[in-house]
SEDRENLO-429688 format. One record per atom (N, C-alpha, C, O): residue in three letters; x, y, z. Coordinates in steps of 0.02 Angstrom, whole numbers. Layout:
N
{rest=ALA, px=X, py=Y, pz=Z};
...
//
This chain:
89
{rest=UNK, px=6723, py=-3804, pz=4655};
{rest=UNK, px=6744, py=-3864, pz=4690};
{rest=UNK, px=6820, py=-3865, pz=4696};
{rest=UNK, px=6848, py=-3893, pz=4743};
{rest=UNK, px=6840, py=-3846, pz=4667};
{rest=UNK, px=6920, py=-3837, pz=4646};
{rest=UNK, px=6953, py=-3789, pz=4720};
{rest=UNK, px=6997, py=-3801, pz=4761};
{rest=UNK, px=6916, py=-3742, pz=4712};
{rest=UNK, px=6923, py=-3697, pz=4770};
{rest=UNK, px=6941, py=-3734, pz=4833};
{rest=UNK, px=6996, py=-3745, pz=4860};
{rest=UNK, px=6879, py=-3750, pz=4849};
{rest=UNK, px=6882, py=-3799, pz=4915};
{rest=UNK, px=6953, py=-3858, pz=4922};
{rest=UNK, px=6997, py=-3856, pz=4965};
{rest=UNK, px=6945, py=-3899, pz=4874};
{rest=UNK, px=7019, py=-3918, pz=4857};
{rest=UNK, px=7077, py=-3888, pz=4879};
{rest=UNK, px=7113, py=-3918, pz=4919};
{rest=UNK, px=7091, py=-3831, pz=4857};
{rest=UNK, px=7147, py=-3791, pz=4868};
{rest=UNK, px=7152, py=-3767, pz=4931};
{rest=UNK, px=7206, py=-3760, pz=4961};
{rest=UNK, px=7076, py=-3747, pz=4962};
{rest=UNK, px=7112, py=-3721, pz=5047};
{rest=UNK, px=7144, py=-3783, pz=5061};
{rest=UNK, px=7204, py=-3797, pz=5065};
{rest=UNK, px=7075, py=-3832, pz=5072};
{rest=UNK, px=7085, py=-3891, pz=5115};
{rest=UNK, px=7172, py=-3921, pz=5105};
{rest=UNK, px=7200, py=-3953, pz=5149};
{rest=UNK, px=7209, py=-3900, pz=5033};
{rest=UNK, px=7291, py=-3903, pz=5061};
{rest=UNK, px=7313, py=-3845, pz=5066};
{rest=UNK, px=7374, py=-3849, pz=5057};
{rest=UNK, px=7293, py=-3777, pz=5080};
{rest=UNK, px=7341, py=-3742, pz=5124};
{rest=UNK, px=7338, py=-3755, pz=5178};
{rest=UNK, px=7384, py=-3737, pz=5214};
{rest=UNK, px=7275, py=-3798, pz=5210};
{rest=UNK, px=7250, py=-3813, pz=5297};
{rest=UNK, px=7289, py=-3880, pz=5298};
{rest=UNK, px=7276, py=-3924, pz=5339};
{rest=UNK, px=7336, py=-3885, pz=5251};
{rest=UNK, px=7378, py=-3946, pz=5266};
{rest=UNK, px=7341, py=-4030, pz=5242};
{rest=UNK, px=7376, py=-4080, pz=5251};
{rest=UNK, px=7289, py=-4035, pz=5221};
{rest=UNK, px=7267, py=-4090, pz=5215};
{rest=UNK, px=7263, py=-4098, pz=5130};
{rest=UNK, px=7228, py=-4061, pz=5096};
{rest=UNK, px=7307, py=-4154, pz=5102};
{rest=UNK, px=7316, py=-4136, pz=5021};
{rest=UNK, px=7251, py=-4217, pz=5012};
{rest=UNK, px=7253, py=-4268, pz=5046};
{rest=UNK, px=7226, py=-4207, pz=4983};
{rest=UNK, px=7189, py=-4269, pz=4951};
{rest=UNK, px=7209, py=-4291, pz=4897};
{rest=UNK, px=7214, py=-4261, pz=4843};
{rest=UNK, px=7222, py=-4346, pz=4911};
{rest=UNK, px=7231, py=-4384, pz=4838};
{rest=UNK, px=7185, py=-4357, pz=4779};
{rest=UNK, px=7124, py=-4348, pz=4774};
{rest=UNK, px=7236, py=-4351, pz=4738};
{rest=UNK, px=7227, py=-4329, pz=4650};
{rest=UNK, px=7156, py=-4372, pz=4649};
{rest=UNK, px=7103, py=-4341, pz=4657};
{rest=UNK, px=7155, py=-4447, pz=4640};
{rest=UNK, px=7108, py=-4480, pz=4611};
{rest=UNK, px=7030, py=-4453, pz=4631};
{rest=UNK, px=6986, py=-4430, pz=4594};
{rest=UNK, px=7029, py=-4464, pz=4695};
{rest=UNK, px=6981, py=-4410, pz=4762};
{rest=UNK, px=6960, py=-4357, pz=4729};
{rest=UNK, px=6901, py=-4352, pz=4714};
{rest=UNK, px=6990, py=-4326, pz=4717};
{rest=UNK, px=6978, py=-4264, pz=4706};
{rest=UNK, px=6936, py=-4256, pz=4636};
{rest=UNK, px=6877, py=-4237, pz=4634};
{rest=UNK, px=6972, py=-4272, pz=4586};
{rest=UNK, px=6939, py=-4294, pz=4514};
{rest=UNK, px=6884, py=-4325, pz=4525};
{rest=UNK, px=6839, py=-4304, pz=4489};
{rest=UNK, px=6866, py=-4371, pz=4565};
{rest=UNK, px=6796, py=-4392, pz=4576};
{rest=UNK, px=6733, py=-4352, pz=4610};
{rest=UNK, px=6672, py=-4358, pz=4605};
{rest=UNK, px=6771, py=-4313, pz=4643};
{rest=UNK, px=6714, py=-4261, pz=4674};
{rest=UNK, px=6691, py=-4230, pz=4642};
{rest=UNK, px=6630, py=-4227, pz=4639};
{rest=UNK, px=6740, py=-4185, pz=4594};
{rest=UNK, px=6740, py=-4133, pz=4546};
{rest=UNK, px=6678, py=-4167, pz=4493};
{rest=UNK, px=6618, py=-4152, pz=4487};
{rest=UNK, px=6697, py=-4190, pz=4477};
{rest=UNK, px=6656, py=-4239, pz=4423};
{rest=UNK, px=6594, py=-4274, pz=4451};
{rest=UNK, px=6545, py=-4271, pz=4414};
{rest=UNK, px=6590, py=-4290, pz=4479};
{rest=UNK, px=6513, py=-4315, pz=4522};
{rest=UNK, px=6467, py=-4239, pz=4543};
{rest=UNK, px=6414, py=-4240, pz=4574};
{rest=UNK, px=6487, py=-4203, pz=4528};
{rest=UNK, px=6456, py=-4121, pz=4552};
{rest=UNK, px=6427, py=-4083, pz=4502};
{rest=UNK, px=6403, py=-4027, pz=4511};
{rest=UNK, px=6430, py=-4121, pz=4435};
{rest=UNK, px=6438, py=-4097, pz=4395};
{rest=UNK, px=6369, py=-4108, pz=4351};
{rest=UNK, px=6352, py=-4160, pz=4324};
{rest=UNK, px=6335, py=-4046, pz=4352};
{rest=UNK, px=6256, py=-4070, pz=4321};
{rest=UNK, px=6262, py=-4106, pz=4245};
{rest=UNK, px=6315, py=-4117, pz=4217};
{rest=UNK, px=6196, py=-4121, pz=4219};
{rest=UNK, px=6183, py=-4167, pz=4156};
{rest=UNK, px=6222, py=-4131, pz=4095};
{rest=UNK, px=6246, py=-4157, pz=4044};
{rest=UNK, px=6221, py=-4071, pz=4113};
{rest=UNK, px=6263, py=-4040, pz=4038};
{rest=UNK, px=6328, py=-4049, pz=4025};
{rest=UNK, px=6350, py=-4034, pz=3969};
{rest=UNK, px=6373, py=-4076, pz=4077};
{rest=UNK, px=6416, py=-4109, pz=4075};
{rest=UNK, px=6426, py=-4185, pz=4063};
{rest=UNK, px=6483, py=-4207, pz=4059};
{rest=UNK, px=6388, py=-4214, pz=4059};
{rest=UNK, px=6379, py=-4292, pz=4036};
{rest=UNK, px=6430, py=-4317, pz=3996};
{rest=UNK, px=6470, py=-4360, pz=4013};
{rest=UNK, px=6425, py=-4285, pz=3938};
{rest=UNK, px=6467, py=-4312, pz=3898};
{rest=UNK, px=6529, py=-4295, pz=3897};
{rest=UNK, px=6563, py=-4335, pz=3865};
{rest=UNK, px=6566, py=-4239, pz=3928};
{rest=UNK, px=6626, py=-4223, pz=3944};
{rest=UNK, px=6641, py=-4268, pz=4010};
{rest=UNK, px=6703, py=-4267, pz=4015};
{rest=UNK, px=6619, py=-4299, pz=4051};
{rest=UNK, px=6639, py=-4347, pz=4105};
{rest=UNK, px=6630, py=-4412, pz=4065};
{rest=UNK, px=6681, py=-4447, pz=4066};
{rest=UNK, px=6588, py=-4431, pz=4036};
{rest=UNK, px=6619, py=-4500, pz=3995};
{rest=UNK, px=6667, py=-4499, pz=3951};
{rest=UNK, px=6711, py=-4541, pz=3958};
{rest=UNK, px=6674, py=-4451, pz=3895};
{rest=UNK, px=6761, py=-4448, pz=3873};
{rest=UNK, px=6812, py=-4439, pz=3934};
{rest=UNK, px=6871, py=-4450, pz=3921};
{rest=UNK, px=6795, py=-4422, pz=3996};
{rest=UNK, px=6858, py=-4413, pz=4028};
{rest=UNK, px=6891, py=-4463, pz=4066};
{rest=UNK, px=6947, py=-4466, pz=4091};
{rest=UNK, px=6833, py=-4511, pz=4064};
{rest=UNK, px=6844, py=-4576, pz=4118};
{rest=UNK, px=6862, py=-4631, pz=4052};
{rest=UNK, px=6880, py=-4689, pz=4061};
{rest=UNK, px=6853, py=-4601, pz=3992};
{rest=UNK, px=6918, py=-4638, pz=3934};
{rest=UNK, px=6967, py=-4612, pz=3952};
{rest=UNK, px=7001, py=-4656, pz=3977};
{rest=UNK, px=6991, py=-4568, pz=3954};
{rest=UNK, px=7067, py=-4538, pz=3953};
{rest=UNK, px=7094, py=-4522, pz=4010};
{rest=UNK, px=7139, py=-4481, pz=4012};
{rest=UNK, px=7068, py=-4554, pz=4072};
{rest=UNK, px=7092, py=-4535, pz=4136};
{rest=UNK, px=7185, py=-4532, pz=4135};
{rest=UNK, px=7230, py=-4549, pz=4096};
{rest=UNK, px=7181, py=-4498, pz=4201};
{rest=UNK, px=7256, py=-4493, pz=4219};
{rest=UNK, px=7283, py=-4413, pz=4226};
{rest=UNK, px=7340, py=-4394, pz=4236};
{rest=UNK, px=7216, py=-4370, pz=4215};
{rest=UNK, px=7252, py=-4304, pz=4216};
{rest=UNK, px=7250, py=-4268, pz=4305};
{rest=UNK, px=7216, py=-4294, pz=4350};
{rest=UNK, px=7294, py=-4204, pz=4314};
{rest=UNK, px=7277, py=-4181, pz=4388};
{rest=UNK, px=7223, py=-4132, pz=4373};
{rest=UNK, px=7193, py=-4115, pz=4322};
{rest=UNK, px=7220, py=-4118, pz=4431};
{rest=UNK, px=7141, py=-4064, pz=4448};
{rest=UNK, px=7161, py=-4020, pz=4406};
{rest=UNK, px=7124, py=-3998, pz=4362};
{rest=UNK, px=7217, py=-4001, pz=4411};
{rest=UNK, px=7230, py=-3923, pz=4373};
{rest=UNK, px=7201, py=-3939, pz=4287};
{rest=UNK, px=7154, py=-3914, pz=4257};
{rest=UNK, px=7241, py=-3979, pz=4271};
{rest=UNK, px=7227, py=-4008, pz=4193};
{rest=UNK, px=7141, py=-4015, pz=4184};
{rest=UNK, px=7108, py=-3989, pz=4139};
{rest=UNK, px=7114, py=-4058, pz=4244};
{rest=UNK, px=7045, py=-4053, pz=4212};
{rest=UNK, px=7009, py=-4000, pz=4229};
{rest=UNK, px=6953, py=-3992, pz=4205};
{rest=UNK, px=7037, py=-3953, pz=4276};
{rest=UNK, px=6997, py=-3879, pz=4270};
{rest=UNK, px=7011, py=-3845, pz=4214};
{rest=UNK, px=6965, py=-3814, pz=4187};
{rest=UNK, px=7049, py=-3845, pz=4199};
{rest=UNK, px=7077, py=-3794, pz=4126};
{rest=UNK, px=7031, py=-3834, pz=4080};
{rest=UNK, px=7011, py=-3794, pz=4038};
{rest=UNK, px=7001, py=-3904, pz=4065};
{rest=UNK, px=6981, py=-3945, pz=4012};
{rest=UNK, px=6896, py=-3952, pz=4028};
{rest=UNK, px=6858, py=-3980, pz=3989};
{rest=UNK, px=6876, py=-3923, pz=4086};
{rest=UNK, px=6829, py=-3898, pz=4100};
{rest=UNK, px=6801, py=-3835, pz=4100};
{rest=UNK, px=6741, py=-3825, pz=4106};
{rest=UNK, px=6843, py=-3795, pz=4094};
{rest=UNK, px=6826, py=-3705, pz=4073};
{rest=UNK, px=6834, py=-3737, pz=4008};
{rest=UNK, px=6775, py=-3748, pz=3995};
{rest=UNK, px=6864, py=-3758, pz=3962};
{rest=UNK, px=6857, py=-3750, pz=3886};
{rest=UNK, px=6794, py=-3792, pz=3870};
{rest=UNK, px=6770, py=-3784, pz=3813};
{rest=UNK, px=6765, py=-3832, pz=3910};
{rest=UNK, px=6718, py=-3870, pz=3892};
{rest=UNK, px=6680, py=-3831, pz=3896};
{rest=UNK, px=6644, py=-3837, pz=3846};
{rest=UNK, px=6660, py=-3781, pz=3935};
{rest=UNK, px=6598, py=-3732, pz=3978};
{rest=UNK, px=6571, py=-3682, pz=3906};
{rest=UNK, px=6514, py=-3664, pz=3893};
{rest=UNK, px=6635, py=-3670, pz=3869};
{rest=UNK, px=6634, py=-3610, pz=3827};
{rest=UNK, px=6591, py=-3650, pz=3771};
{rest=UNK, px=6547, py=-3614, pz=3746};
{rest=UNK, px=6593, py=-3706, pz=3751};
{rest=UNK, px=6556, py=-3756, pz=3719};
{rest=UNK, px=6476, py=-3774, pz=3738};
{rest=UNK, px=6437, py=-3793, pz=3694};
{rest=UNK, px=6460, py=-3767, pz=3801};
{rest=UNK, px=6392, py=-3786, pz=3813};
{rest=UNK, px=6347, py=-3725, pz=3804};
{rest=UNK, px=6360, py=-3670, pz=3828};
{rest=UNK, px=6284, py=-3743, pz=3762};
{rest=UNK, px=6239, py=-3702, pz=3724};
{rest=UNK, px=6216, py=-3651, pz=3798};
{rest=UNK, px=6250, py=-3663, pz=3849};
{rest=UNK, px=6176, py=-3610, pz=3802};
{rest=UNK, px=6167, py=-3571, pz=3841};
{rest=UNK, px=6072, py=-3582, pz=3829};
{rest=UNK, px=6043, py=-3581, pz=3775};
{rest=UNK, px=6042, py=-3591, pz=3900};
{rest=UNK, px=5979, py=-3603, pz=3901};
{rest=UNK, px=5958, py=-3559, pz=3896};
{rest=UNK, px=5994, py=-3512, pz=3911};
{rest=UNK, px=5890, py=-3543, pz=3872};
{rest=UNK, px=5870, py=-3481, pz=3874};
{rest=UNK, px=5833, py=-3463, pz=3936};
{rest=UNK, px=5800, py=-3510, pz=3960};
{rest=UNK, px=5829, py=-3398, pz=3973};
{rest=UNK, px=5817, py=-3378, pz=4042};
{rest=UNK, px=5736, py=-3360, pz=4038};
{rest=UNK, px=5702, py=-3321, pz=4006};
{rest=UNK, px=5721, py=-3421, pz=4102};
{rest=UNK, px=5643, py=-3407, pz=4114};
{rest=UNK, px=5628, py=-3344, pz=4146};
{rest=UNK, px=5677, py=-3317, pz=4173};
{rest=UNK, px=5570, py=-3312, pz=4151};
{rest=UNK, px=5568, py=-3251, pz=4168};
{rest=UNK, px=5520, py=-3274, pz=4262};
{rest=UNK, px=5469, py=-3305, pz=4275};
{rest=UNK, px=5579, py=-3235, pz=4309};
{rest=UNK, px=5552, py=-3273, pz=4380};
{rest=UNK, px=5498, py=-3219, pz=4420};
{rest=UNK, px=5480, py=-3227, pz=4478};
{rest=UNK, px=5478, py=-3171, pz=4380};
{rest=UNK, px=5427, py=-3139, pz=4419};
{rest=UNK, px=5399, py=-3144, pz=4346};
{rest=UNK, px=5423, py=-3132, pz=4290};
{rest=UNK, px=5312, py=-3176, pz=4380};
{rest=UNK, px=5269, py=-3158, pz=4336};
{rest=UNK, px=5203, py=-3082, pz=4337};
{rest=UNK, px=5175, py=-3057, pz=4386};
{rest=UNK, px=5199, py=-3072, pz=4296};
{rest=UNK, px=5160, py=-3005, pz=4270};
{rest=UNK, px=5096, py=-3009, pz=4315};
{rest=UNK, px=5062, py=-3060, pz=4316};
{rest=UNK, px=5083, py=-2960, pz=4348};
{rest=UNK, px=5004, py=-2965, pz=4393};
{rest=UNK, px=4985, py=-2858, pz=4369};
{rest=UNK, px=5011, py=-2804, pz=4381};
{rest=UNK, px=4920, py=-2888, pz=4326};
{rest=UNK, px=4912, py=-2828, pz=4329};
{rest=UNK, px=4878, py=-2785, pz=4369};
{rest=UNK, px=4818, py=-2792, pz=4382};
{rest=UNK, px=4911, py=-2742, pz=4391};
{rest=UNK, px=4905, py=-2668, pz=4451};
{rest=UNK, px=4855, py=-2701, pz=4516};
{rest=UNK, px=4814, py=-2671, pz=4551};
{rest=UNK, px=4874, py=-2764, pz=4518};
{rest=UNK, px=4850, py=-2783, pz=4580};
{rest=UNK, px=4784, py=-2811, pz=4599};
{rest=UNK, px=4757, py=-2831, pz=4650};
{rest=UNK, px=4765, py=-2801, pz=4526};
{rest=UNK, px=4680, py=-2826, pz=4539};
{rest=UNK, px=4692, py=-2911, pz=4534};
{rest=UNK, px=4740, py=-2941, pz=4510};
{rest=UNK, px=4646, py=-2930, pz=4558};
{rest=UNK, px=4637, py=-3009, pz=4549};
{rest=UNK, px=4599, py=-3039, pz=4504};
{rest=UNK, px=4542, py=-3018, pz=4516};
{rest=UNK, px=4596, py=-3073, pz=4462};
{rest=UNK, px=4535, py=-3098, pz=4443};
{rest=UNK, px=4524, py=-3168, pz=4454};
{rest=UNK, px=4552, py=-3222, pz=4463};
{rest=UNK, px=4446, py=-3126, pz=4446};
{rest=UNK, px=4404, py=-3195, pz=4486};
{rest=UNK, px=4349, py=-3247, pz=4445};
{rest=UNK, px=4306, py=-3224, pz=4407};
{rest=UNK, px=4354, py=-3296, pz=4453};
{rest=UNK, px=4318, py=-3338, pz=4409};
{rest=UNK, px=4239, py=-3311, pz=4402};
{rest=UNK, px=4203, py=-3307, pz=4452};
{rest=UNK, px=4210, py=-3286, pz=4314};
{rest=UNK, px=4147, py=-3258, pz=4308};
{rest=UNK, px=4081, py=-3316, pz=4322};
{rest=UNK, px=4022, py=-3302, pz=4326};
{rest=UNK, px=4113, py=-3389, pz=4329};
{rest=UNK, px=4057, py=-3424, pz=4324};
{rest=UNK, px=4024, py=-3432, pz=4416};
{rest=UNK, px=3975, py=-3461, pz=4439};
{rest=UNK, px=4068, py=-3398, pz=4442};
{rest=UNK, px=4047, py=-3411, pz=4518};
{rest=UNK, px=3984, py=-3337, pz=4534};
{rest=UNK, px=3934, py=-3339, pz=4570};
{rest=UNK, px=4003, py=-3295, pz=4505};
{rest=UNK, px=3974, py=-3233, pz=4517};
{rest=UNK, px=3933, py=-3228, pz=4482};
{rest=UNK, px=3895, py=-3189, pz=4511};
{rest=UNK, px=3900, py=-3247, pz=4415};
{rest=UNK, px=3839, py=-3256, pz=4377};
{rest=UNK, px=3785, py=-3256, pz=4413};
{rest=UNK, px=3738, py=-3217, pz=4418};
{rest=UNK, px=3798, py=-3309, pz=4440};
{rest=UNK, px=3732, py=-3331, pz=4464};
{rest=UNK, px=3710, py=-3305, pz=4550};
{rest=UNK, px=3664, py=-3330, pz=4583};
{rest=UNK, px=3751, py=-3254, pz=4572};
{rest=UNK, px=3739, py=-3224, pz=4628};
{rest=UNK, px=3694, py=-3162, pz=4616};
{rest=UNK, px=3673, py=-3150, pz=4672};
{rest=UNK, px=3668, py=-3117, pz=4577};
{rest=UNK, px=3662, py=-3073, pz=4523};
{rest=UNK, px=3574, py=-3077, pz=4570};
{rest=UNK, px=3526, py=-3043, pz=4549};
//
């Protein structure tokens, strides 16, 4: 988000600090929760300050463990429900 920030003032258009801190922070999934309510205690910092206070926060959040996104099909066969085929016999 920060990124975007930064073209948008080399393309000449600077957004207000406050603006900006609110975007950043509204973007920001549930694992951040509690680092955006301490921050809206201690407001008053610039983007730069809360990016740097946001990489140190990052190094802090537990790491989920990774679901596995292809599931196992073995060698292609299908299986098929035995109670339908019983009784075809």
């Amino acid at each position: 988000m920060k990124s975007y920030l930064d073209i948008l003032e080399r393309l000449g258009y600077v957004m207000p600090n406050e603006l900006g801190v609110s975007l950043i922070l509204n973007s920001l999934n549930e694992d951040y929760d509690q680092f955006v309510q301490n921050y809206n205690m201690h407001m008053g910092k610039t983007i730069d300050e809360l990016h740097a206070m946001l990489k140190l926060y990052e190094k802090g959040i537990p790491k989920k463990a990774e679901t596995p996104a292809v599931l196992a099909i073995r060698e292609g066969k299908i299986q098929k429900d035995k109670k339908n085929h019983e009784g075809k016999k």
